[in-house]
PDB file of N, CA, C and O in Angstrom:
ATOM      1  N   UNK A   1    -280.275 -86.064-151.657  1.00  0.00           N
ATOM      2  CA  UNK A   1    -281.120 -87.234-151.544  1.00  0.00           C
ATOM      3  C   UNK A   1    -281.179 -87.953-152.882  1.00  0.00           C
ATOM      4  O   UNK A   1    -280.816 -87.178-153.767  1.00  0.00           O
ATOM      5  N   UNK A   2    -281.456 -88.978-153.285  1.00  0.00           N
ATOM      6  CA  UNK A   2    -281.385 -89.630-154.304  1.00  0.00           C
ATOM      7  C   UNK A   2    -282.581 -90.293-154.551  1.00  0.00           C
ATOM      8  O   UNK A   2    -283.432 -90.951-153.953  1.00  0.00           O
ATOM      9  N   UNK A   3    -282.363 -89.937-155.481  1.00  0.00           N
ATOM     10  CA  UNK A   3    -284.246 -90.309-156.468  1.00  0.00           C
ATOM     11  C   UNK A   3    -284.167 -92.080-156.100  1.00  0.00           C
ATOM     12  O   UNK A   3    -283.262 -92.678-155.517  1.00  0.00           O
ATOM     13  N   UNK A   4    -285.320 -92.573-156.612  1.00  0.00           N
ATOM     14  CA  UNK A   4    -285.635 -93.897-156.708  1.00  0.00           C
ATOM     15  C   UNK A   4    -285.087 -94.832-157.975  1.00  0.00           C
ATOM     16  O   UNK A   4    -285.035 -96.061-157.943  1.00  0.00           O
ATOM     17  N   UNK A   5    -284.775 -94.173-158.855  1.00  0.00           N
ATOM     18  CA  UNK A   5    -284.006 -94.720-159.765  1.00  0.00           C
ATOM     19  C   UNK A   5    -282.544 -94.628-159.681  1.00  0.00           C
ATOM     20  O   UNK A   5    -281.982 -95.591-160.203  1.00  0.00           O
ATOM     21  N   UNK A   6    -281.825 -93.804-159.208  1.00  0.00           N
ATOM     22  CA  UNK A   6    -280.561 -93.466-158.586  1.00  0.00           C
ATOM     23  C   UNK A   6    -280.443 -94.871-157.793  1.00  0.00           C
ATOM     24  O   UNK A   6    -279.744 -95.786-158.228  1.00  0.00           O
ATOM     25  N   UNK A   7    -281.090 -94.953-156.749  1.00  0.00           N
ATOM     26  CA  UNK A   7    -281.074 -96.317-156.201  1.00  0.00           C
ATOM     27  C   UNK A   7    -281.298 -97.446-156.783  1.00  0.00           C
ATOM     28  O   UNK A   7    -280.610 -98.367-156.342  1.00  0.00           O
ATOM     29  N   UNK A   8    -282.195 -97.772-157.825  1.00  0.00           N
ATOM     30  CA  UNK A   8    -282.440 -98.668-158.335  1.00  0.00           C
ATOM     31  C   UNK A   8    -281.022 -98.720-159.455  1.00  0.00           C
ATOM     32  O   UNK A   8    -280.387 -99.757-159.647  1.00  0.00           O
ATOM     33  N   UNK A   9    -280.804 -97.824-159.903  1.00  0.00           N
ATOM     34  CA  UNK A   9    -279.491 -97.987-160.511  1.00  0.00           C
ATOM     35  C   UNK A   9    -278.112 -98.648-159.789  1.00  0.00           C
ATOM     36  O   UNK A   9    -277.255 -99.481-160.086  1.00  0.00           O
ATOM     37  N   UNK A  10    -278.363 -97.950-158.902  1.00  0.00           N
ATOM     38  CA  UNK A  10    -276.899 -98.350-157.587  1.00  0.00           C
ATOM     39  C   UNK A  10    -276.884 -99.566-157.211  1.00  0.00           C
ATOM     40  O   UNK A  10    -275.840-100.216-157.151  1.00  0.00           O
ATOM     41  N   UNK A  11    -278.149-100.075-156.881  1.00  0.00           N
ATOM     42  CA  UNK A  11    -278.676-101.629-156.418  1.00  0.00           C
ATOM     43  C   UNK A  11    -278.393-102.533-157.619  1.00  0.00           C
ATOM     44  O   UNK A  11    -277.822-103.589-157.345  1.00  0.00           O
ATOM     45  N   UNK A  12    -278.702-102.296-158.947  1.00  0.00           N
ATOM     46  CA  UNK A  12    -278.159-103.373-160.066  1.00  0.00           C
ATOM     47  C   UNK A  12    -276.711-103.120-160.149  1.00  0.00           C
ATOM     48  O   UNK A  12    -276.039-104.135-159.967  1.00  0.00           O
ATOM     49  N   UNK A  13    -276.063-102.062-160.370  1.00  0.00           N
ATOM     50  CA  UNK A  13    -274.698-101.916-160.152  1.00  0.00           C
ATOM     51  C   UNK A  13    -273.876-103.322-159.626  1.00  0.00           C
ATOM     52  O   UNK A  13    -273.089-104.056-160.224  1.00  0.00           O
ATOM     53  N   UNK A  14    -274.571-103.371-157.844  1.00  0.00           N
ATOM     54  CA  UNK A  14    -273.580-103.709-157.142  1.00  0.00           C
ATOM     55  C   UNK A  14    -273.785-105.194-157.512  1.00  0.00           C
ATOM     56  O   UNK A  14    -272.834-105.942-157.741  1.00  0.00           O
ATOM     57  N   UNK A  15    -275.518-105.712-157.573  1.00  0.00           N
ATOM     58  CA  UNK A  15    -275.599-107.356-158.045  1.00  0.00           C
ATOM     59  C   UNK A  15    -274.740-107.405-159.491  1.00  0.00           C
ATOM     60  O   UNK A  15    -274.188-108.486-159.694  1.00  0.00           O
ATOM     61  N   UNK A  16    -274.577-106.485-160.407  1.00  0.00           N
ATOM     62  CA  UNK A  16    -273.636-106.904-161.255  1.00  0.00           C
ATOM     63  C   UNK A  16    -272.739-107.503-161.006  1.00  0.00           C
ATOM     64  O   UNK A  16    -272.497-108.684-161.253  1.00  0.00           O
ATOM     65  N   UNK A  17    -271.974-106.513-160.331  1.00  0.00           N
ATOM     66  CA  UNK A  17    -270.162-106.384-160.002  1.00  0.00           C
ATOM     67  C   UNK A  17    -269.894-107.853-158.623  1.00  0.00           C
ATOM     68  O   UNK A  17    -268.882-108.452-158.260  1.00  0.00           O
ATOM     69  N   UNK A  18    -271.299-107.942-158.227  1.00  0.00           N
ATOM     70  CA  UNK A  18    -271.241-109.250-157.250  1.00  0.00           C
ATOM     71  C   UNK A  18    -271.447-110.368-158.326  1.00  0.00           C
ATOM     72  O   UNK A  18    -270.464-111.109-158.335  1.00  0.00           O
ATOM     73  N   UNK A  19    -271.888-110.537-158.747  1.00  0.00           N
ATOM     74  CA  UNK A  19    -272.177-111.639-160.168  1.00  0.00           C
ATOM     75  C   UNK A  19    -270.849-111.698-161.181  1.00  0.00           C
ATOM     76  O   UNK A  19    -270.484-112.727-161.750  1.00  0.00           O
ATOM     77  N   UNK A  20    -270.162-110.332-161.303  1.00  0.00           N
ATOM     78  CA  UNK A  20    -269.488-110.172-162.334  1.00  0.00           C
ATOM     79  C   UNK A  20    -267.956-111.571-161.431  1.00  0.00           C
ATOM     80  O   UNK A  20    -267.205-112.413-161.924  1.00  0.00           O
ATOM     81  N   UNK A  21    -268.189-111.118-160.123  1.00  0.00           N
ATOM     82  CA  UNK A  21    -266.883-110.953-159.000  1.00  0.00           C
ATOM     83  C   UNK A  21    -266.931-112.685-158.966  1.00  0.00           C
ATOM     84  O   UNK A  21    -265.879-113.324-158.949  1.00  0.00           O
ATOM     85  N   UNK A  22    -268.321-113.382-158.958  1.00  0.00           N
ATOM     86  CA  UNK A  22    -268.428-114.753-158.786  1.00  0.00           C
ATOM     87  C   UNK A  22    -268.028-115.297-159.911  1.00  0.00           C
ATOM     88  O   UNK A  22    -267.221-116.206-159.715  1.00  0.00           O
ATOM     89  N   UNK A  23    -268.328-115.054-161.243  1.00  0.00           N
ATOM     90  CA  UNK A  23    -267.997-115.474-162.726  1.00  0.00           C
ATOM     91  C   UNK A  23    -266.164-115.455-162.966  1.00  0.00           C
ATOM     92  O   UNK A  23    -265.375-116.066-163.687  1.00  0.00           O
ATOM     93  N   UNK A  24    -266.099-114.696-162.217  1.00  0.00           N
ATOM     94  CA  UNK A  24    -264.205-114.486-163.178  1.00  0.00           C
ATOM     95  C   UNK A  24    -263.452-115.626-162.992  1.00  0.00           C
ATOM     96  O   UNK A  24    -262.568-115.965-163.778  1.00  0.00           O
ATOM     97  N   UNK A  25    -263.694-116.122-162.185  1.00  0.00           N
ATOM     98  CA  UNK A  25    -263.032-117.582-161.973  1.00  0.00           C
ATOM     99  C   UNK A  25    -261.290-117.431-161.278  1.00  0.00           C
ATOM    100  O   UNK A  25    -261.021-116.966-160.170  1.00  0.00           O
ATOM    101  N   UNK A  26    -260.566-117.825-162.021  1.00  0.00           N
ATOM    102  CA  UNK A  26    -259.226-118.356-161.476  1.00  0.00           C
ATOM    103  C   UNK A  26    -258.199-116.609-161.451  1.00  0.00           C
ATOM    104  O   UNK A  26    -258.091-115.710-162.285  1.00  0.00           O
ATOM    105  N   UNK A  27    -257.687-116.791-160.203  1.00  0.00           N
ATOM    106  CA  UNK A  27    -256.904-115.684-159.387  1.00  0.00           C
ATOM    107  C   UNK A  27    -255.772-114.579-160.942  1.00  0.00           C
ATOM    108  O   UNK A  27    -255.706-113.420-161.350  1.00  0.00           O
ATOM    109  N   UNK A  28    -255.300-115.576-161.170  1.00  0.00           N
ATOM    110  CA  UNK A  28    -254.715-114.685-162.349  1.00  0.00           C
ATOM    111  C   UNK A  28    -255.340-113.842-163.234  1.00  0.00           C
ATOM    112  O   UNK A  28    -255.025-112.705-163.587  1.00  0.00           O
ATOM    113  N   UNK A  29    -256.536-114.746-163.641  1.00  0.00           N
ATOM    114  CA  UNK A  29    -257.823-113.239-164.608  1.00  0.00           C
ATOM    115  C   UNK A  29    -258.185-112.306-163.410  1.00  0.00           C
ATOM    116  O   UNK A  29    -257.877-111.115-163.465  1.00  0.00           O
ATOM    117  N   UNK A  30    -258.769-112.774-162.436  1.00  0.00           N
ATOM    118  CA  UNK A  30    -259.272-111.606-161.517  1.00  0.00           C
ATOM    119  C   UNK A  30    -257.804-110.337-161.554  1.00  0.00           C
ATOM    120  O   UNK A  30    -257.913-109.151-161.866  1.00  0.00           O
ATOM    121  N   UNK A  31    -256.736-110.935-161.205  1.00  0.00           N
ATOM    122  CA  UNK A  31    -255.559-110.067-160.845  1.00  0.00           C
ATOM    123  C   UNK A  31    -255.682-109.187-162.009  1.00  0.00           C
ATOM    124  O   UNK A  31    -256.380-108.250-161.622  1.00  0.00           O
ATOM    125  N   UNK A  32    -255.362-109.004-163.237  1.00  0.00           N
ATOM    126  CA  UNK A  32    -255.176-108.821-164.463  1.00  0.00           C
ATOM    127  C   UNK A  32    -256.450-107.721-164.779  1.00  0.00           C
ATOM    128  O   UNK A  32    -256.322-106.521-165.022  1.00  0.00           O
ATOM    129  N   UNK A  33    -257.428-108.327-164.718  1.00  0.00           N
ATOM    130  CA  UNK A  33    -259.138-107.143-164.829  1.00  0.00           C
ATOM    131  C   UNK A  33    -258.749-106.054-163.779  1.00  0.00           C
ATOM    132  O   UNK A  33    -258.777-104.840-163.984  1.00  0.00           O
ATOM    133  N   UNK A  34    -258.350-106.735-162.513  1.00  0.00           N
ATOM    134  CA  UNK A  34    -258.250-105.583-161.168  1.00  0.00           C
ATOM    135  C   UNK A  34    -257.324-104.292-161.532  1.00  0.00           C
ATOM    136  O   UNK A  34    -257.613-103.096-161.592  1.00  0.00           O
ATOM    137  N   UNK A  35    -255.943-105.079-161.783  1.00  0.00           N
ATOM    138  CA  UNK A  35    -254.762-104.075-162.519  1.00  0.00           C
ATOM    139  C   UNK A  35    -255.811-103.334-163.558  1.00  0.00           C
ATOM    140  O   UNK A  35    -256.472-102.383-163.141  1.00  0.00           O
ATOM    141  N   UNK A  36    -255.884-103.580-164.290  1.00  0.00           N
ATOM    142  CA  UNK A  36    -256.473-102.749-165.894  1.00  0.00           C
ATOM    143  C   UNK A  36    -257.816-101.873-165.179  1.00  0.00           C
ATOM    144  O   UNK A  36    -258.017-100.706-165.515  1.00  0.00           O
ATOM    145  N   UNK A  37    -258.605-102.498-164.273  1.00  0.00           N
ATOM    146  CA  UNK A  37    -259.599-101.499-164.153  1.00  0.00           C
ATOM    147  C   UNK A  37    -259.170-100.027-163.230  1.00  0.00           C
ATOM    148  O   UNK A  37    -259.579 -98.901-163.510  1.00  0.00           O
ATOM    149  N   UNK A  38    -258.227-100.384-162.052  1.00  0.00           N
ATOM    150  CA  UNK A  38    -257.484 -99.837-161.300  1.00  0.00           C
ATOM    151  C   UNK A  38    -256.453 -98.653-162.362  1.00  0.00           C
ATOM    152  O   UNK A  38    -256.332 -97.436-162.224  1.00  0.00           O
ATOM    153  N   UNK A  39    -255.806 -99.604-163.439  1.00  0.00           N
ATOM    154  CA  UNK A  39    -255.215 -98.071-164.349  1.00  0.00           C
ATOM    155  C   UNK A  39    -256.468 -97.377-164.705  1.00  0.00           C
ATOM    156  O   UNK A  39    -256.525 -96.244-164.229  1.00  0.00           O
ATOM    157  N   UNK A  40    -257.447 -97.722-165.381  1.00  0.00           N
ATOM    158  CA  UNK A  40    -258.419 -96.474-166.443  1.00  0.00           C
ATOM    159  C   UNK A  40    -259.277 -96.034-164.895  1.00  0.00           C
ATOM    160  O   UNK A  40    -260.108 -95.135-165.030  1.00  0.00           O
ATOM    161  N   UNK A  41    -259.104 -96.638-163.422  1.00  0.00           N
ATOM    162  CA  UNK A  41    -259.720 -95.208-162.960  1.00  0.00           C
ATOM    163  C   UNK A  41    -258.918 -94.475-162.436  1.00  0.00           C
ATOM    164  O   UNK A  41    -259.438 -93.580-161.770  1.00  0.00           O
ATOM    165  N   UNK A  42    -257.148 -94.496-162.481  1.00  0.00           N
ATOM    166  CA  UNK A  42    -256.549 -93.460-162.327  1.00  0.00           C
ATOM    167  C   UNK A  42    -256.593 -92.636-163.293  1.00  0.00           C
ATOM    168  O   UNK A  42    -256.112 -91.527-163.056  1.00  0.00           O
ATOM    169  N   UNK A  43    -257.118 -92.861-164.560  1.00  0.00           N
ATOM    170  CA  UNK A  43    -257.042 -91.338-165.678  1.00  0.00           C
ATOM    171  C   UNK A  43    -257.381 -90.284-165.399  1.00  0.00           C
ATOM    172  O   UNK A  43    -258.358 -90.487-164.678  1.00  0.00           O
ATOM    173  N   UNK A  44    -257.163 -88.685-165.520  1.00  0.00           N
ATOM    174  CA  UNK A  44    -257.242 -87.733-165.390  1.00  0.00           C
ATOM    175  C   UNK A  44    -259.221 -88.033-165.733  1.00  0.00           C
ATOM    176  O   UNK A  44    -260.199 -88.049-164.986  1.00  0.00           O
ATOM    177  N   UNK A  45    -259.033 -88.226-167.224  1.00  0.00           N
ATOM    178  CA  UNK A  45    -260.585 -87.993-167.477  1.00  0.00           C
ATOM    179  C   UNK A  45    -262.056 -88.990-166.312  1.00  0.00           C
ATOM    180  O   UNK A  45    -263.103 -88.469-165.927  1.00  0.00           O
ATOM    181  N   UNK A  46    -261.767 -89.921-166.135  1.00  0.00           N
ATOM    182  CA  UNK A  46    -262.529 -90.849-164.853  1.00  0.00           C
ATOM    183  C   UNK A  46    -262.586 -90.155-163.624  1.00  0.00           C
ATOM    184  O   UNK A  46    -263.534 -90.198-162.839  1.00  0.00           O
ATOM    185  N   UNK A  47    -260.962 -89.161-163.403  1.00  0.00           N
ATOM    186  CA  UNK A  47    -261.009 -89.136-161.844  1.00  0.00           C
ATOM    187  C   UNK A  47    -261.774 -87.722-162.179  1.00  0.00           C
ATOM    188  O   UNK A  47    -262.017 -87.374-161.024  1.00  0.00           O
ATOM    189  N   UNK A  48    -262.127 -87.037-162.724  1.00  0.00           N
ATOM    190  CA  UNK A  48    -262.616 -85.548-163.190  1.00  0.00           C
ATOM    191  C   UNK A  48    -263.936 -85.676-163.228  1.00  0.00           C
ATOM    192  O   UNK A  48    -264.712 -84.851-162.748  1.00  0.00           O
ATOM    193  N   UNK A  49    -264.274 -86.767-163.827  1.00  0.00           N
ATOM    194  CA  UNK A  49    -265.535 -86.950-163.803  1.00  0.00           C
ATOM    195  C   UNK A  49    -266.300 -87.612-162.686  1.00  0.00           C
ATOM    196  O   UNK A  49    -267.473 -87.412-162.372  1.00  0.00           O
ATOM    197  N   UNK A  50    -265.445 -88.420-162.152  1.00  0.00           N
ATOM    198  CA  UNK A  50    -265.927 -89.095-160.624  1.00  0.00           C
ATOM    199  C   UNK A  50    -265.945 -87.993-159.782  1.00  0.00           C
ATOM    200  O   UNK A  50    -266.902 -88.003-159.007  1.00  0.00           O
ATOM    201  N   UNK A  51    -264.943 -86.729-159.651  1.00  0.00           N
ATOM    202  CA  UNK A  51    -265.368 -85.758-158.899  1.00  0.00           C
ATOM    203  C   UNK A  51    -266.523 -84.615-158.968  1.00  0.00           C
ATOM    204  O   UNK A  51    -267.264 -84.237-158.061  1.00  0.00           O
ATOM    205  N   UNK A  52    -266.459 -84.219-160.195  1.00  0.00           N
ATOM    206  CA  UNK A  52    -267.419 -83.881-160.519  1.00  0.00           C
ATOM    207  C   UNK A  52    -269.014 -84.070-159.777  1.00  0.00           C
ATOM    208  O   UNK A  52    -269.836 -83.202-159.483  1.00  0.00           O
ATOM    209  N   UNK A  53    -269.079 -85.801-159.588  1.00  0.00           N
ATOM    210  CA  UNK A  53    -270.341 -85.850-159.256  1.00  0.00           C
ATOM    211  C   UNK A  53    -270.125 -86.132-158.030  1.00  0.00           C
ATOM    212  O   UNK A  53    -271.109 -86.747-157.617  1.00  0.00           O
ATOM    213  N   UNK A  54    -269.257 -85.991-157.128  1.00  0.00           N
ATOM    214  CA  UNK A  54    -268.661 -85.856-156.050  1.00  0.00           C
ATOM    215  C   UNK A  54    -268.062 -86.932-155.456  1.00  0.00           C
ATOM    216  O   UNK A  54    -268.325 -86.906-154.254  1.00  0.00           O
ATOM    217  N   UNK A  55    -267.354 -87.899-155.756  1.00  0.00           N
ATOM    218  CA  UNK A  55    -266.967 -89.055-155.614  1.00  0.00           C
ATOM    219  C   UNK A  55    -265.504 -89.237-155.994  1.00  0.00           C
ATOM    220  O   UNK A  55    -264.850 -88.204-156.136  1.00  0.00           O
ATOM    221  N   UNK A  56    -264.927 -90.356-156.172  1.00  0.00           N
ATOM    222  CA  UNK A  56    -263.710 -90.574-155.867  1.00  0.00           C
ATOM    223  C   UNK A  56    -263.533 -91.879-156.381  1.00  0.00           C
ATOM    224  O   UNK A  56    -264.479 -92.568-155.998  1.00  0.00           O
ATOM    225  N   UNK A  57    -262.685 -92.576-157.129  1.00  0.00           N
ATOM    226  CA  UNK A  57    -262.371 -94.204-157.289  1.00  0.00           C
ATOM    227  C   UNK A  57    -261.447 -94.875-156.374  1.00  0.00           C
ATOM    228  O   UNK A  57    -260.248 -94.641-156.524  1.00  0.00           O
ATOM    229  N   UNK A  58    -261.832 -95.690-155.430  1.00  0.00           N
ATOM    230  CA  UNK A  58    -260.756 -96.540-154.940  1.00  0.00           C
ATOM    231  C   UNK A  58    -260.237 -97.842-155.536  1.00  0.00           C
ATOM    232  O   UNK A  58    -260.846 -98.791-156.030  1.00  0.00           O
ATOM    233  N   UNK A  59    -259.020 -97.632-155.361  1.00  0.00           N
ATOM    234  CA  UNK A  59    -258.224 -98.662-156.365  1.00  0.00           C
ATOM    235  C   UNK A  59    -257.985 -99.646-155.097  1.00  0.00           C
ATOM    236  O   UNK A  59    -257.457 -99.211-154.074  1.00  0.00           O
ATOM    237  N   UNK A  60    -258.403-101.000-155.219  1.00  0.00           N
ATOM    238  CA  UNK A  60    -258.885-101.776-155.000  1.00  0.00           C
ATOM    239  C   UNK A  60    -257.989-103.686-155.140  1.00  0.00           C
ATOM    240  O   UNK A  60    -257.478-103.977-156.222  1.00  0.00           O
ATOM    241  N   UNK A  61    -257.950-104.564-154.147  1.00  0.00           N
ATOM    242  CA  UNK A  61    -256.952-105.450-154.569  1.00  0.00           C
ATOM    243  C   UNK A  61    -258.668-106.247-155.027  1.00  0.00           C
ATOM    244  O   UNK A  61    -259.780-105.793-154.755  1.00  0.00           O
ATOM    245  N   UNK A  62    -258.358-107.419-155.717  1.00  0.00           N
ATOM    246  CA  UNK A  62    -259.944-108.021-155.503  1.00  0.00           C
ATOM    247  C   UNK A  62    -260.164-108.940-154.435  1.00  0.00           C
ATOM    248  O   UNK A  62    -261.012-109.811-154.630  1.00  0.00           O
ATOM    249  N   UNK A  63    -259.529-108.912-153.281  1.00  0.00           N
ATOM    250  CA  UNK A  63    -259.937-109.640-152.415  1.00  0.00           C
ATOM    251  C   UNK A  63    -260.952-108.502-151.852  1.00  0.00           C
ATOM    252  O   UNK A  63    -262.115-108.721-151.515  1.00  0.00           O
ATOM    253  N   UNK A  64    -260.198-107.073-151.810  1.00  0.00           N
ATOM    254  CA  UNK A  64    -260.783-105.910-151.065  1.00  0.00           C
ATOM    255  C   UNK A  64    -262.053-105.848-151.265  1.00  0.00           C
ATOM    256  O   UNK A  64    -263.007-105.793-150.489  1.00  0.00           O
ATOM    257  N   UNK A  65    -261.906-105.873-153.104  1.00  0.00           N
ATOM    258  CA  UNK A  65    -262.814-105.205-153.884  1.00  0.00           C
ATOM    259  C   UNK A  65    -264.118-106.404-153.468  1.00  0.00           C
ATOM    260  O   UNK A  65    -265.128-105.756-153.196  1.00  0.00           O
ATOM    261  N   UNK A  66    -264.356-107.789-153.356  1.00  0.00           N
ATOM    262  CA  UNK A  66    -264.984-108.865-152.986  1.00  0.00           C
ATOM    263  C   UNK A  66    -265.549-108.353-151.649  1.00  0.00           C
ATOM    264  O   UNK A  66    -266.757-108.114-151.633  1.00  0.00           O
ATOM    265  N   UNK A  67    -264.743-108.126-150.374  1.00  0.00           N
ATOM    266  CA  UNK A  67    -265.188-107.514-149.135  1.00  0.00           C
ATOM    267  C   UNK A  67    -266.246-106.455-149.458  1.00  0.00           C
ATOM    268  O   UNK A  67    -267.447-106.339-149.215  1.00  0.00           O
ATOM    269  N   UNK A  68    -265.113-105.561-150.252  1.00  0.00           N
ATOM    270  CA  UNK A  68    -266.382-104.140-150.473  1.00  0.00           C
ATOM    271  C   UNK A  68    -268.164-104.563-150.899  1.00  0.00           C
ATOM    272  O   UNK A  68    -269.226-104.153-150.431  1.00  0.00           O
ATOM    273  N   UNK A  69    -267.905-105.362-151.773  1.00  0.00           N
ATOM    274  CA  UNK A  69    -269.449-105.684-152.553  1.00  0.00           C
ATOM    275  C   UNK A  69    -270.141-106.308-151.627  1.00  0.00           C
ATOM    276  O   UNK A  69    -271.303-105.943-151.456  1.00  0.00           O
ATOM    277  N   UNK A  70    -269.437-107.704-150.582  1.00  0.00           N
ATOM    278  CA  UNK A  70    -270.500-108.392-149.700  1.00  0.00           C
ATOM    279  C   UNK A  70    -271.058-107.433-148.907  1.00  0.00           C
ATOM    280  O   UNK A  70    -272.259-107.173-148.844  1.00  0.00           O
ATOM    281  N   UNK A  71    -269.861-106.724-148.088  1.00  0.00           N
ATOM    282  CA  UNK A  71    -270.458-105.181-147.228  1.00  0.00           C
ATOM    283  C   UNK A  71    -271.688-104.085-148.124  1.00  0.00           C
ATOM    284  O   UNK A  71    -272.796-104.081-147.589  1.00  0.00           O
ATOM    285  N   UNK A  72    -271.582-103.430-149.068  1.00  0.00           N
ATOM    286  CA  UNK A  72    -272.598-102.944-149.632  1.00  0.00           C
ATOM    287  C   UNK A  72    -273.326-103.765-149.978  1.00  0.00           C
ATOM    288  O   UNK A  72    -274.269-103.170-150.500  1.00  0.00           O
ATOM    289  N   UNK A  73    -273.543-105.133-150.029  1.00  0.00           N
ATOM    290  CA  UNK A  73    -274.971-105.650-150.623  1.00  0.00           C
ATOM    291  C   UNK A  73    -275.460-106.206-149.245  1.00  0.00           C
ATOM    292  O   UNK A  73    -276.601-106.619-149.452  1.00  0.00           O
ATOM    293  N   UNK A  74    -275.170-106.382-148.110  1.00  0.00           N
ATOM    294  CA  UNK A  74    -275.335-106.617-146.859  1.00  0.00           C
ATOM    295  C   UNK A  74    -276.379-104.883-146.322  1.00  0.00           C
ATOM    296  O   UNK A  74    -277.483-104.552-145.891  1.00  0.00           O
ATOM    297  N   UNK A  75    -275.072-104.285-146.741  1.00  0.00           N
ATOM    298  CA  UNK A  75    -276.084-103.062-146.539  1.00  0.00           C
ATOM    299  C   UNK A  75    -277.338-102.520-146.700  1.00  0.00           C
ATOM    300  O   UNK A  75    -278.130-101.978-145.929  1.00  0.00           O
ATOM    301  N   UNK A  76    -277.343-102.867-148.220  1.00  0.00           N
ATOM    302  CA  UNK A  76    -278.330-101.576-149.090  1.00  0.00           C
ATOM    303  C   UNK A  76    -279.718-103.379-149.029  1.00  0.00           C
ATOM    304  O   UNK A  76    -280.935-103.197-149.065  1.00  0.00           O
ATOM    305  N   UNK A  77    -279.282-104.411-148.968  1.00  0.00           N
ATOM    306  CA  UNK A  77    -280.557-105.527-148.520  1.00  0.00           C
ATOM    307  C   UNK A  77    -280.956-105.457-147.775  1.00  0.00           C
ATOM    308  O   UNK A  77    -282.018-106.079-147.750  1.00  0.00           O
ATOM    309  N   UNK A  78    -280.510-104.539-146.192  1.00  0.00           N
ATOM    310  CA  UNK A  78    -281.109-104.103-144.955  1.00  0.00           C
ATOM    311  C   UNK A  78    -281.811-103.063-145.229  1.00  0.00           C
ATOM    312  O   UNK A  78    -282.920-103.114-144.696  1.00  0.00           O
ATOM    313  N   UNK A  79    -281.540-101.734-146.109  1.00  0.00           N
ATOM    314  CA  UNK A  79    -282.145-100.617-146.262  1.00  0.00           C
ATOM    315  C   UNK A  79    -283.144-101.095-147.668  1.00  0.00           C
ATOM    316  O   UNK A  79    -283.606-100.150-148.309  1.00  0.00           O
ATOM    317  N   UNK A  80    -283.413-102.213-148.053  1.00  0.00           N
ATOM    318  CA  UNK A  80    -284.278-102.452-148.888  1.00  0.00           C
ATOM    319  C   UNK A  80    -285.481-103.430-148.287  1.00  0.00           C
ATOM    320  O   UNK A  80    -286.527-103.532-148.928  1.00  0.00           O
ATOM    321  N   UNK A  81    -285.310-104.111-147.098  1.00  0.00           N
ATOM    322  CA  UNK A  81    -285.882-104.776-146.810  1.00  0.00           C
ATOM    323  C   UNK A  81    -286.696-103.419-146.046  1.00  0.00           C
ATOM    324  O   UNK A  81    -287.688-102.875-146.532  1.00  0.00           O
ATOM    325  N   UNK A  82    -286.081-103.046-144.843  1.00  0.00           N
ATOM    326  CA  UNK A  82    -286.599-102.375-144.363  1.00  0.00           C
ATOM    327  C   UNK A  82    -287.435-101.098-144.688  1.00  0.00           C
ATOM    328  O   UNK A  82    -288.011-100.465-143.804  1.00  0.00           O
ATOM    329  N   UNK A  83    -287.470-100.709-146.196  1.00  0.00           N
ATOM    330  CA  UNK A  83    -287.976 -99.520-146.941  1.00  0.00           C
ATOM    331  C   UNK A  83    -289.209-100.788-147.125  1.00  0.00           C
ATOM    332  O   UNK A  83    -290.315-100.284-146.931  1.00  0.00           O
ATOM    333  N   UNK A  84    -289.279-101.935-147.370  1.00  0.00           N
ATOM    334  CA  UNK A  84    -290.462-102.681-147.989  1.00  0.00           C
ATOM    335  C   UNK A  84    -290.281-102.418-149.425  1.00  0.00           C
ATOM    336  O   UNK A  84    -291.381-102.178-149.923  1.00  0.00           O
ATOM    337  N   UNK A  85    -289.366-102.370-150.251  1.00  0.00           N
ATOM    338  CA  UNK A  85    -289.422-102.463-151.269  1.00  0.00           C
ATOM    339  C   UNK A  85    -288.914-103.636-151.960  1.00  0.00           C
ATOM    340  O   UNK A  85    -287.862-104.212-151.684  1.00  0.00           O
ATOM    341  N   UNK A  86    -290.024-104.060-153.205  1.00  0.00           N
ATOM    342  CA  UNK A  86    -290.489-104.959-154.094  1.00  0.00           C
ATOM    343  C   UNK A  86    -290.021-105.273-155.409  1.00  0.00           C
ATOM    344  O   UNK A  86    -289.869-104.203-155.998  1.00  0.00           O
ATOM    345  N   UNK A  87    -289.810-105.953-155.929  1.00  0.00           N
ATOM    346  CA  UNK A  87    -289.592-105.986-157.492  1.00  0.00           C
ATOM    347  C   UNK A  87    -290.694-106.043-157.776  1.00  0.00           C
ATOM    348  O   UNK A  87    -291.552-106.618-157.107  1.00  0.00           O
ATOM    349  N   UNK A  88    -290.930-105.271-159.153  1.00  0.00           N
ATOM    350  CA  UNK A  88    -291.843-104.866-159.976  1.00  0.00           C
ATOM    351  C   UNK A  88    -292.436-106.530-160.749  1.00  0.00           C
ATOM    352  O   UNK A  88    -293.326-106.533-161.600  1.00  0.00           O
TER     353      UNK A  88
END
């Protein structure tokens, strides 16, 4: 189960990486960040440590990676609405 800050962590995460995903602008930088982030989470040391806490990195095109974020923030805004939870 995951604490309340676990979530609150996970939840800024994803508005980052959705904010980060709107900012990059033109197809060639996105391509280029995607490649480079996609190599450092194939490293031995990332994927060791992503398992570790039981998880896994998917390497990702950024159209995918764009799908993925609307789907989890679609998600976790249903399981936030519906918990009734507030910003402080």
């Amino acid at each position: 189960m995951l604490a309340a800050e676990d979530l609150e962590d996970a939840l800024a995460s994803v508005a980052v990486l959705n904010a980060i995903g709107q900012l990059l602008g033109p197809f060639e930088r996105r391509r280029k960040l995607n490649k480079e982030i996609n190599a450092g989470l194939a490293g031995p040391k990332i994927k060791t440590q992503l398992a570790n806490l039981g998880s896994a990195a998917l390497a990702l095109s950024p159209t995918d990676f764009g799908k993925l974020i609307a789907a989890e923030t679609e998600k976790w805004a249903k399981v936030i609405m519906f918990a009734g939870i507030r910003p402080d």
